[in-house]
C-alpha positions as CSV (number, residue, x, y, z in Angstrom):
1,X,0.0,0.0,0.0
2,X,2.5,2.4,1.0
3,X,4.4,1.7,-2.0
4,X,1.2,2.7,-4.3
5,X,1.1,5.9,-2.4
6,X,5.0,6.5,-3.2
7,X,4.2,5.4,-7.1
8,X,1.5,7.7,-6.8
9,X,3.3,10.4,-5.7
10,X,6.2,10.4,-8.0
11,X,3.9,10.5,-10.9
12,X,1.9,13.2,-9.9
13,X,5.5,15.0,-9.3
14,X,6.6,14.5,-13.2
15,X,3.4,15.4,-14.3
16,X,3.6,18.6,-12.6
17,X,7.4,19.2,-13.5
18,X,6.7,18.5,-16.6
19,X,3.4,20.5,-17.4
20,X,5.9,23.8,-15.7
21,X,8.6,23.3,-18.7
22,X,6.3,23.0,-21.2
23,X,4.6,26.5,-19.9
24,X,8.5,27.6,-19.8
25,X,9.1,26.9,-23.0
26,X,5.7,28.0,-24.3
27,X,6.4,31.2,-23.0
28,X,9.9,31.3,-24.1
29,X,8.8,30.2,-27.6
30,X,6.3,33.1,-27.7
31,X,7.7,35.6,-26.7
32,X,10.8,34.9,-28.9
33,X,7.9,34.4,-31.8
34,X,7.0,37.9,-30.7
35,X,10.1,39.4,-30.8
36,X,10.9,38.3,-34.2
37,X,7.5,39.4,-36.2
38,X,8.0,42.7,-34.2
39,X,11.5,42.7,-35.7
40,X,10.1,41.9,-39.0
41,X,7.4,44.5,-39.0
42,X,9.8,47.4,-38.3
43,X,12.4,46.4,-40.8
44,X,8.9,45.7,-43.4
45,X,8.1,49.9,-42.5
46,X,11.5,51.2,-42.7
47,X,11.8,49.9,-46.2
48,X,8.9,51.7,-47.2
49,X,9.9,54.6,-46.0
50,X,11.2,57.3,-48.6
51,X,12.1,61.0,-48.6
52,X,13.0,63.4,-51.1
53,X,14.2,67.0,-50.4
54,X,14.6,70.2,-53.5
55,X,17.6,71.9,-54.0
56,X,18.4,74.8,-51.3
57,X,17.8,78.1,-51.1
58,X,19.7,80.2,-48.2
59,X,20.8,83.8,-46.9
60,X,24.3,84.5,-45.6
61,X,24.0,85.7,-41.9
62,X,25.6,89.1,-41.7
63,X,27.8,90.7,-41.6
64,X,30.4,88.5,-41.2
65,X,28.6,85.7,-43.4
66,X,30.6,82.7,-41.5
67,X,26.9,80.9,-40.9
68,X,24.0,80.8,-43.3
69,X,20.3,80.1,-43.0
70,X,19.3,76.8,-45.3
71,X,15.5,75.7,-46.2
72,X,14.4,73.0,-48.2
73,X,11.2,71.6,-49.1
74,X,11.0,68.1,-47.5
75,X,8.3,65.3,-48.8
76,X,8.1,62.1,-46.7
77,X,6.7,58.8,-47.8
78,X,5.4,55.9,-45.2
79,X,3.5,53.3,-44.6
80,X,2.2,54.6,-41.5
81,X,0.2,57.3,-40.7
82,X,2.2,59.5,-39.0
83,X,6.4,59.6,-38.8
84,X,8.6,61.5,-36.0
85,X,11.3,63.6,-37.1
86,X,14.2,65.0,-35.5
87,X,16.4,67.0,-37.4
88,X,19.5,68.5,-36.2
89,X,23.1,70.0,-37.7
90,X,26.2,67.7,-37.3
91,X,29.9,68.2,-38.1
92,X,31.5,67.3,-40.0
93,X,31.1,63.9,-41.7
94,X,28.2,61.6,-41.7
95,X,27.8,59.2,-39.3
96,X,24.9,56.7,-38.1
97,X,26.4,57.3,-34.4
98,X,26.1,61.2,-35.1
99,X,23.6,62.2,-31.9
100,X,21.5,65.1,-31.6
101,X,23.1,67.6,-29.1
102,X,20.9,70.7,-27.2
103,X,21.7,72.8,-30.3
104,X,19.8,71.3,-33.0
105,X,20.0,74.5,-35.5
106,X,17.0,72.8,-37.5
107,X,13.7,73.1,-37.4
108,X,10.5,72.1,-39.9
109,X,7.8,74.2,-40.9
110,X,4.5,74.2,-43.2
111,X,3.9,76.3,-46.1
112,X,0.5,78.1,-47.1
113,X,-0.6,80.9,-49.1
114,X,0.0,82.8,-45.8
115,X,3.6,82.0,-45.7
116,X,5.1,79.9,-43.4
117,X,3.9,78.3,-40.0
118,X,6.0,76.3,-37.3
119,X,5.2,73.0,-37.1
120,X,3.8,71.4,-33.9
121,X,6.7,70.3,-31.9
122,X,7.3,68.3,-28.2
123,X,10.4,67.2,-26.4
124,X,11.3,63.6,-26.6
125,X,13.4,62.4,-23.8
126,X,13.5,58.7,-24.2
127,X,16.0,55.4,-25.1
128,X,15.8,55.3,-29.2
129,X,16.2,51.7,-30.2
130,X,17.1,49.7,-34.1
131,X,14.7,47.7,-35.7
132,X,17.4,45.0,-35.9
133,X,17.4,42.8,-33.0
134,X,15.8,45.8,-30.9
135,X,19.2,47.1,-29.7
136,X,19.1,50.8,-27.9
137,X,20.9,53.7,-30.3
138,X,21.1,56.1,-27.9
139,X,19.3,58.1,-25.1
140,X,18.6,61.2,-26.8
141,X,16.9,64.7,-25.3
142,X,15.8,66.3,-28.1
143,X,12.8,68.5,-30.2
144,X,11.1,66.2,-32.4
145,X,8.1,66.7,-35.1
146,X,5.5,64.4,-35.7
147,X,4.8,64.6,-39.4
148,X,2.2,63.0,-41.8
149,X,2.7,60.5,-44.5
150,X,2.4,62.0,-47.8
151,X,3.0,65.4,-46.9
152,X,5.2,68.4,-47.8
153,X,6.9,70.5,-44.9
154,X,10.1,73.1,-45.1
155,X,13.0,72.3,-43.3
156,X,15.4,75.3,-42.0
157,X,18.5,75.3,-40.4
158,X,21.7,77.3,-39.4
159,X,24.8,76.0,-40.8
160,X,29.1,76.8,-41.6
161,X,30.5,75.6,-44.0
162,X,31.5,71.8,-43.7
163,X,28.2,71.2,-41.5
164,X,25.4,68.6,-42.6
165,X,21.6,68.2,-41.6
166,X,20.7,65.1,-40.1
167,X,17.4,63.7,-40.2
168,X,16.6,60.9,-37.8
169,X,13.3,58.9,-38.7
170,X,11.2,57.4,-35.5
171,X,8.3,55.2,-35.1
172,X,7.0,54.7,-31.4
173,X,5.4,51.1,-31.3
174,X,4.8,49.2,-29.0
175,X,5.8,51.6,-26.0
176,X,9.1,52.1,-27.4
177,X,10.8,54.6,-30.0
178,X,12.8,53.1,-33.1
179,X,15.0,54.8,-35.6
180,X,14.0,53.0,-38.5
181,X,16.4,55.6,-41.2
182,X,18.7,58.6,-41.1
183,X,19.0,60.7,-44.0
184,X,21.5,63.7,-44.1
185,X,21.8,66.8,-46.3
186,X,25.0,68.3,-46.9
187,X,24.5,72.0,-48.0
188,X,27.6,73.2,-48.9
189,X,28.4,70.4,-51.5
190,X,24.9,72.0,-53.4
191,X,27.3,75.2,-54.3
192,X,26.2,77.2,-51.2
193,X,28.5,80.2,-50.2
194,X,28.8,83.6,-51.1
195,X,29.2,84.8,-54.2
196,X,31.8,87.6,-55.3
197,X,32.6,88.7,-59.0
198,X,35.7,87.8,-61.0
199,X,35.2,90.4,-63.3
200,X,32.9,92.9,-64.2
201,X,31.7,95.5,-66.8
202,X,32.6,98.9,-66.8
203,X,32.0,102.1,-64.4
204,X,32.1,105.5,-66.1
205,X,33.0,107.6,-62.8
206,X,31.0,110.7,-64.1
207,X,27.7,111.3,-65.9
208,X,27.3,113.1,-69.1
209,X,29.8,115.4,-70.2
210,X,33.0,115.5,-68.4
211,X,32.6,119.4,-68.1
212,X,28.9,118.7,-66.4
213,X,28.9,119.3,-62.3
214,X,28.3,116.8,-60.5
215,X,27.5,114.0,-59.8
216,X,30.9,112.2,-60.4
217,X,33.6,111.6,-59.2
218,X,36.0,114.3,-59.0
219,X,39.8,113.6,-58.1
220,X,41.7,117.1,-57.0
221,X,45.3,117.2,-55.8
222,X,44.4,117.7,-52.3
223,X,44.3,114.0,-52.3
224,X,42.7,110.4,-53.1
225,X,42.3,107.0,-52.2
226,X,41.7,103.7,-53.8
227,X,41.1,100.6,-51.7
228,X,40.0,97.2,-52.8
229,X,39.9,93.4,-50.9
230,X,40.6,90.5,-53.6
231,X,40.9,87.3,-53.5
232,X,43.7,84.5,-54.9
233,X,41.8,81.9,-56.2
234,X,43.4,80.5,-59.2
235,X,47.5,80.9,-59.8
236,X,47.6,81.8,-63.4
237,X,50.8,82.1,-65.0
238,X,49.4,84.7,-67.3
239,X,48.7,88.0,-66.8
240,X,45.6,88.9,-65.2
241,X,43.9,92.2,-64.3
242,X,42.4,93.1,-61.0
243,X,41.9,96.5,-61.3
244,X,41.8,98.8,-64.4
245,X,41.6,102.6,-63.5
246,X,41.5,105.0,-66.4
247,X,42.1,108.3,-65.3
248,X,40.5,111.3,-67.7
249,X,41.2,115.2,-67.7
250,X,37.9,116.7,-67.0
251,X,36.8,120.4,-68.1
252,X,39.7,122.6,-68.5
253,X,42.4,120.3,-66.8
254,X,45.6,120.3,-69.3
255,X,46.7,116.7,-67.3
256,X,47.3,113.6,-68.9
257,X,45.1,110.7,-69.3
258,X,47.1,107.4,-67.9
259,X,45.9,104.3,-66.4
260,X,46.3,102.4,-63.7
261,X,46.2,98.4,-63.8
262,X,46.8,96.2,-61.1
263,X,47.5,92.1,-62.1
264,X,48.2,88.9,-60.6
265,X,50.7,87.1,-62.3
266,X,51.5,83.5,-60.3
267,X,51.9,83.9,-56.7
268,X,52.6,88.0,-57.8
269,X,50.7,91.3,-58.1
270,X,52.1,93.9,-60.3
271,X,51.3,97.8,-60.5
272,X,51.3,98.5,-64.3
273,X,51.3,102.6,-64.6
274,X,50.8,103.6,-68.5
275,X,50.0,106.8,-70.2
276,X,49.8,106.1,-74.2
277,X,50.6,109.3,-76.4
278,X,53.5,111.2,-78.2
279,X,55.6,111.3,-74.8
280,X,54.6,107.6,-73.4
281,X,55.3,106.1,-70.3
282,X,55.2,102.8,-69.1
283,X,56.2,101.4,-65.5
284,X,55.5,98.2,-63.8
285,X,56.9,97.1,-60.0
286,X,56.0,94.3,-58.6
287,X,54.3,94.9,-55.3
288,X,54.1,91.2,-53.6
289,X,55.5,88.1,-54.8
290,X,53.9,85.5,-51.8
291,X,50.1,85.6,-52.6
292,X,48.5,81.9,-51.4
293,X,45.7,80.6,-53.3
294,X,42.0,81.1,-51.1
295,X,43.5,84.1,-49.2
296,X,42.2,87.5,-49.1
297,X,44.2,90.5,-49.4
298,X,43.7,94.6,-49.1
299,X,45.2,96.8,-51.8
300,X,45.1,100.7,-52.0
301,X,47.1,102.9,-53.2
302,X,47.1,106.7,-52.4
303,X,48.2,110.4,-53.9
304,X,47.6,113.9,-53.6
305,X,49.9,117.3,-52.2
306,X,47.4,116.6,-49.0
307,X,49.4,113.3,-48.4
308,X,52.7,114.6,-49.1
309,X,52.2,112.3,-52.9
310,X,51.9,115.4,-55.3
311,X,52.5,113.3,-58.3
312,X,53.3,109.8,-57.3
313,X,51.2,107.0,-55.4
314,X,52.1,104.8,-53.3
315,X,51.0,101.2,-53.1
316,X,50.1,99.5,-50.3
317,X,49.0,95.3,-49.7
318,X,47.6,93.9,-46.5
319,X,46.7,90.7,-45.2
320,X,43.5,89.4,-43.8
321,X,44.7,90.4,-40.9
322,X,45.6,93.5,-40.8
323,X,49.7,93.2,-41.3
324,X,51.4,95.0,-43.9
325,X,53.2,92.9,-46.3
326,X,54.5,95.6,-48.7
327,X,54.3,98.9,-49.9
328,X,56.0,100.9,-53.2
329,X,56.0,104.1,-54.7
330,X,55.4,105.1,-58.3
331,X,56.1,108.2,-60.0
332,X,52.7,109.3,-61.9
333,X,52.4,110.8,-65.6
334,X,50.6,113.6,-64.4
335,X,49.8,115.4,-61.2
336,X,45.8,114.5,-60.1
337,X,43.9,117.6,-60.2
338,X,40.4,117.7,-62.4
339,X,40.0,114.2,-63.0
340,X,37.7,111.5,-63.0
341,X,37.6,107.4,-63.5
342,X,36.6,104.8,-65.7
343,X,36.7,101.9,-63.9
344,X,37.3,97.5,-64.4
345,X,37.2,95.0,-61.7
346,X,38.7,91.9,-62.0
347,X,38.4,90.0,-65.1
348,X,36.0,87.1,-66.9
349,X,38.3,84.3,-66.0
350,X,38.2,83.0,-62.2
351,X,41.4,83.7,-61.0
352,X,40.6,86.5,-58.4
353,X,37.4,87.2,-57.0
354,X,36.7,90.9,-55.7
355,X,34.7,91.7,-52.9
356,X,34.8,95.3,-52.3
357,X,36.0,98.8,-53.4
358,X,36.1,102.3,-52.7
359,X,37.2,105.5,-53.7
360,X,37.3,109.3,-51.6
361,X,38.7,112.3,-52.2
362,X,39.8,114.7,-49.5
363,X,39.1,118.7,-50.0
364,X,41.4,120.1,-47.3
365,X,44.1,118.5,-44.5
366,X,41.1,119.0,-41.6
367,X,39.8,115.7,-42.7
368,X,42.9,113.5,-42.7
369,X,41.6,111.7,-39.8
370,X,38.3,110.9,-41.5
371,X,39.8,110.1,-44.8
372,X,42.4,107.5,-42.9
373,X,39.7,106.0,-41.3
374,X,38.0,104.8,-44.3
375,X,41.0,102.5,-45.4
376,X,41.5,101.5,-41.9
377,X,37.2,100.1,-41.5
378,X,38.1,98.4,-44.9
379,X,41.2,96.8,-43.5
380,X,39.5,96.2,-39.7
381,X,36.2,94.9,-41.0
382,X,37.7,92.6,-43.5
383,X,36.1,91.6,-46.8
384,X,33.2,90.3,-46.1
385,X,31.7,93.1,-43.9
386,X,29.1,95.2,-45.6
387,X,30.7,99.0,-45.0
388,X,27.7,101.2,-46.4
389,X,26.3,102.3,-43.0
390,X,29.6,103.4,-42.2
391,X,31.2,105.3,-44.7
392,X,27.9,107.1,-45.2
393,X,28.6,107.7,-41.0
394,X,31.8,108.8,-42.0
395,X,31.2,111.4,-45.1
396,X,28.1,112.5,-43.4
397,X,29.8,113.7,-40.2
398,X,32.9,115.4,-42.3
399,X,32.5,117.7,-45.1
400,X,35.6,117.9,-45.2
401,X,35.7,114.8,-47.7
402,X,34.5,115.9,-50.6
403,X,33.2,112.4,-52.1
404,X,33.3,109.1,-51.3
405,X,32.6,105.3,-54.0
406,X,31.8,102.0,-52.7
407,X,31.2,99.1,-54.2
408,X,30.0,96.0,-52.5
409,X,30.0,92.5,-54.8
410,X,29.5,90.2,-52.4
411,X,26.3,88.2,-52.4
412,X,25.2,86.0,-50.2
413,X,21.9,84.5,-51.5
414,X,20.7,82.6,-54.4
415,X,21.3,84.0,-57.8
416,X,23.3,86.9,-58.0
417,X,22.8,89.9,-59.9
418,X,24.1,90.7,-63.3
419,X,24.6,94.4,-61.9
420,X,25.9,95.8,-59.3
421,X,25.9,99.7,-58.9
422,X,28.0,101.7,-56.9
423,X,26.8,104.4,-54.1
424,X,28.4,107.8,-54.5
425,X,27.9,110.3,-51.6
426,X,28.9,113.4,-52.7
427,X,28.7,117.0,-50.8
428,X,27.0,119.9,-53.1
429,X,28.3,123.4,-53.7
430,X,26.8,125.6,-50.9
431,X,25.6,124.7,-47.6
432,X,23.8,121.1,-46.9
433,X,23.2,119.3,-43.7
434,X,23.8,115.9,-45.8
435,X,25.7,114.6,-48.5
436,X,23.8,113.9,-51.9
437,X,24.0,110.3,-53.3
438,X,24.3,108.9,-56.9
439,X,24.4,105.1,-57.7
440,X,27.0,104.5,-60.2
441,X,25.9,102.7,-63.3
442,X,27.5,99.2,-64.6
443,X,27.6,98.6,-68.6
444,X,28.0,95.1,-68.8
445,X,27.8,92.1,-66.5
446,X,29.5,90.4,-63.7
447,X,30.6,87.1,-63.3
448,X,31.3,85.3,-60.2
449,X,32.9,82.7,-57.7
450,X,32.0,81.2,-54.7
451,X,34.1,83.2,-52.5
């Protein structure tokens, strides 16, 4: 009897031991079941899912232009309803590891006849996982977009040069986020940058007649200035002109018309000084022999009785910084008094770019200090800085300049301008509280670099 009991006993143990690995393994089995098909579905959506993305537009952030504003139109494709987005700016390669960081830069927007409308947006603080075998990316603290299937939206972000756009892709399911793509955008490879000329057309420095008043611009020995920033961009062992000045006799001047051209020539700039008639003369000095290709330099060169340069100029080349790397002094054909310009920047092949110019004229030695000061914002400021507010400042607040040019050729959007007129300010015979202004025609058209 007691031996039944045992016999009994034992069996009811294995049926029960064996009835608790079979649920084991039936849960095991499911769950791994599960974990597969939720693995399959994932990889099934992120295969489906497609973008595409226009060309960019953008707008150089001023005024030193070292950041820029991108947009693109953004369509997005999915099987699902709705996709999350999280876009953010990177540097500088892609990378799937690439993380978004507290300063995303990017954000999405809708469009409408109205313009354009931030998109709905909500901080995701969460563990982002892969599709593929459900491993966790990353725990990520970030702005993110939930956007339909099907639908257009404008991305925007804040970039410098050598920056991408990442766009992460998420999908929450199942109480947990997945990455299932990444797409990135890189905006500088597109061509973006800003645009300065290589060459452009011509700028008569008067209007009408050369005995008509003003407006133009008049050149008197007291003294003048000439000051332009220039790029090296291609080392051509030709010559090639950066700056053609004509200089004409106006009214009832008896001077001398000459010319003034300034040229690269290989890693060299040369001052070419030429007056062509029965008595010619012809004199070139080389000015700088160490110019590095994608370096900016500052050129001007000065005369006048004023300056203590009645009948020479001197020639003067600065770095991007600031330092002098030369100067030289050339005899002229003909002392400045009367005169006025016809002026060529650069030239139609892309060896130098050009970013900006002026010209002023002094009428007395009270406004040295003024008439300095307008080299020395060029020089401080750089090339890229837009100068207008200031040397308006400047002429405004000291008649005793008489006139001052500027030309600005940089362009930092889409699509630059065939023509680009200079701003002449200009004080009038008799008394004015402000100086006039005259925009300088161009006859013919630019063309330009990425600068």
């Amino acid at each position: 009897m007691e031996s039944s009991l045992v016999a009994i006993a034992l069996l009811i143990a294995t049926l029960v031991l064996a009835l608790g690995a079979f649920a084991l393994y039936s849960v095991s089995f499911s769950h791994q079941y599960y974990t597969v098909s939720v693995q399959e579905y994932l990889i099934g959506v992120s295969k489906l899912i497609s973008i595409e993305v226009s060309q960019p537009t953008y707008a150089g952030i001023p005024p030193s232009y070292n950041y820029f504003n991108v947009s693109y139109v953004m369509w997005i494709q999915s099987p699902t309803k709705t996709v999350t987005v999280v876009a953010f700016v990177a540097s500088p390669q892609p990378n799937p590891y690439i993380f978004p960081s507290s300063a995303q830069n990017a954000s999405l927007f809708t469009s409408s006849l109205n313009g354009y409308s931030s998109l709905s947006s909500f901080n995701l603080n969460a563990i982002v996982y892969l599709p593929q075998g459900g491993q966790p990316l990353a725990n990520i603290h970030a702005v993110a977009y939930n956007v339909s299937s099907n639908s257009t939206y404008v991305l925007s972000a804040v970039v410098r040069p050598s920056q991408i756009i990442m766009l992460w892709l998420l999908y929450y399911y199942d109480g947990k986020w997945y990455r299932l793509d990444y797409v990135y955008l890189s905006p500088f490879s597109s061509g973006i940058g800003v645009y300065i000329i290589s060459g452009n057309g011509v700028y008569k420095g008067y209007s009408g007649a050369l005995n008509n008043p003003a407006p133009h611009i008049y050149l008197s020995q007291t003294g003048f200035q000439l000051g332009m920033w220039f790029k090296a961009i291609n080392m051509q062992q030709s010559p090639t002109p950066l700056l053609n000045a004509t200089f004409i006799p106006t009214g009832n001047s008896v001077g001398k018309k000459f010319s003034v051209i300034l040229y690269t020539q290989g890693s060299s700039v040369y001052v070419n000084v030429y007056e062509s008639g029965l008595l010619s003369y012809n004199q070139t000095k080389l000015l700088y022999n160490n110019l590095k290709a994608g370096q900016p330099y500052f050129i001007n060169f000065t005369s006048g009785s004023q300056l203590l340069l009645s009948q020479v100029a001197e020639f003067t080349i600065y770095d991007k910084q600031g330092k002098l790397l030369n100067s030289s002094v050339m005899i002229l054909p003909s002392e400045i008094n009367g005169y006025t310009l016809i002026l060529t920047f650069g030239s139609k092949t892309i060896s130098n770019g050009i970013y900006q110019a002026f010209i002023e004229t002094i009428r007395n030695k009270q406004g040295t200090n003024s008439f300095w000061n307008v080299s020395n914002i060029a020089i401080y400021n750089g090339p890229l800085y837009n100068n207008t507010y200031l040397y308006y400042w400047t002429i405004a607040h000291d008649q005793n300049l008489y006139a001052l040019a500027y030309w600005y050729f940089v362009w930092p959007y889409n699509n630059p301008p065939p023509q680009v007129p200079g701003v002449l300010w200009y004080w009038p015979s008799g008394k004015s509280n402000y100086p006039n202004v005259y925009y300088i025609p161009e006859k013919g058209n630019n063309t330009y670099v990425i600068g």
